[in-house]
C-alpha positions in Angstrom: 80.0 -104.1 37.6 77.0 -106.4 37.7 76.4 -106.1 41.3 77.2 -102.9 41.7 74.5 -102.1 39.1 72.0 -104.2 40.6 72.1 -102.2 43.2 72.6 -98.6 42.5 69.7 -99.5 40.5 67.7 -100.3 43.7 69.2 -96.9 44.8 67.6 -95.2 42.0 64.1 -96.9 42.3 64.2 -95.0 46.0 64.0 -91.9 43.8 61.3 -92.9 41.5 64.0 -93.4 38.8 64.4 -96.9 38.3 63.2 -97.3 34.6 65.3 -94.1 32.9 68.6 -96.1 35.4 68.4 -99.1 34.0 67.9 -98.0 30.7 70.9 -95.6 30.4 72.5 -98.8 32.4 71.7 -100.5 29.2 72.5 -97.5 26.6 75.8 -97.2 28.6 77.0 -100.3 29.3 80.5 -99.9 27.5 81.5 -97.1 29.3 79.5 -97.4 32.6 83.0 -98.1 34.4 84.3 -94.9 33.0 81.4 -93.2 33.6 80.2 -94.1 36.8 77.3 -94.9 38.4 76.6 -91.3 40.1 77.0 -89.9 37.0 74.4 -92.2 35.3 71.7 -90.9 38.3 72.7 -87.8 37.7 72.2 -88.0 34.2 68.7 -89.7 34.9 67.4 -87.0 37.1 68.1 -88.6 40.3 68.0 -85.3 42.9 69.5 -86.5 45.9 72.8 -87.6 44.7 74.2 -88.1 48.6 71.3 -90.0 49.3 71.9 -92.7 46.1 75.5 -92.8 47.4 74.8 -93.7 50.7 72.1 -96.4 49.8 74.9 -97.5 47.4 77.4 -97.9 50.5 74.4 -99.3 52.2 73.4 -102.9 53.6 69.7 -102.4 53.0 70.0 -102.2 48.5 72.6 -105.2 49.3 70.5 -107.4 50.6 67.2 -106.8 48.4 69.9 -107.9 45.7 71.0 -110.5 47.7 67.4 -112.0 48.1 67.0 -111.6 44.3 70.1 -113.6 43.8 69.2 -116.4 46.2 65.8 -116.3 44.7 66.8 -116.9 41.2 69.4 -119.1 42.2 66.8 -121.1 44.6 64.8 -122.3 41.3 67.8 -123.1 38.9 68.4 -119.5 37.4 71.9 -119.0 37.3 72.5 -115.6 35.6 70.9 -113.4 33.2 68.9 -113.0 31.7 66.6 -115.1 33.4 63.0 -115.6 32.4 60.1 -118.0 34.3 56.6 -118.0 33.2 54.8 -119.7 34.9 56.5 -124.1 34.8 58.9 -122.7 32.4 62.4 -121.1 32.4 64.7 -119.6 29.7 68.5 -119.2 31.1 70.2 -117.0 29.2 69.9 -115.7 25.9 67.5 -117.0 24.0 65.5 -115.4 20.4 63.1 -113.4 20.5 60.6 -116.0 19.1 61.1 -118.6 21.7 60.6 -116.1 24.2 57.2 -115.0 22.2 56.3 -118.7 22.4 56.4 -119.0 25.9 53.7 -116.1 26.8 51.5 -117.7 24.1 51.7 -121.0 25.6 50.9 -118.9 29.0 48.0 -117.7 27.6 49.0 -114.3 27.7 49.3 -111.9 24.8 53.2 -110.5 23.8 
């Protein structure tokens, strides 16, 4: 269901709905087979459902996750999570604290 998420989720950012997708994506993710991904946009406010359908049957959403993939792939990431900041990369999981290191050692504040 990966895939298919990755890019219903593109679908939804079409209807300014990316962030409330993903997170019921997230909140869901035991039952997202069950429920389906139309029902999650519809859940999440996303109008045009016909629309989100098509752009799920779509090549356009494919290929934006298709780039991502190669991408990620291209500098050594090799699934998710996936994190680089700025020379360094976590792949996979990885605690909270190490994750926390990382944007200190960027210079940037968590």
């Amino acid at each position: 269901m990966a895939y298919a998420a990755a890019v219903a989720s593109e679908c939804a950012s079409f209807q300014g709905r990316f962030e409330p997708f993903a997170d019921l994506l997230f909140e869901t993710q035991d039952s997202v087979q069950q429920l389906g991904l139309a029902e999650i946009g519809r859940r999440v406010g996303i109008v045009d459902l016909e629309a989100f359908k098509e752009c799920e049957e779509g090549s356009d959403s494919k290929r934006r996750v298709d780039a991502d993939i190669a991408a990620g792939i291209s500098i050594g990431i090799s699934g998710t999570p996936g994190i680089v900041l700025g020379r360094r990369m976590i792949v996979g999981a990885a605690p909270v604290d190490t994750i926390l290191a990382f944007i200190r050692e960027a210079g940037l504040q968590p």
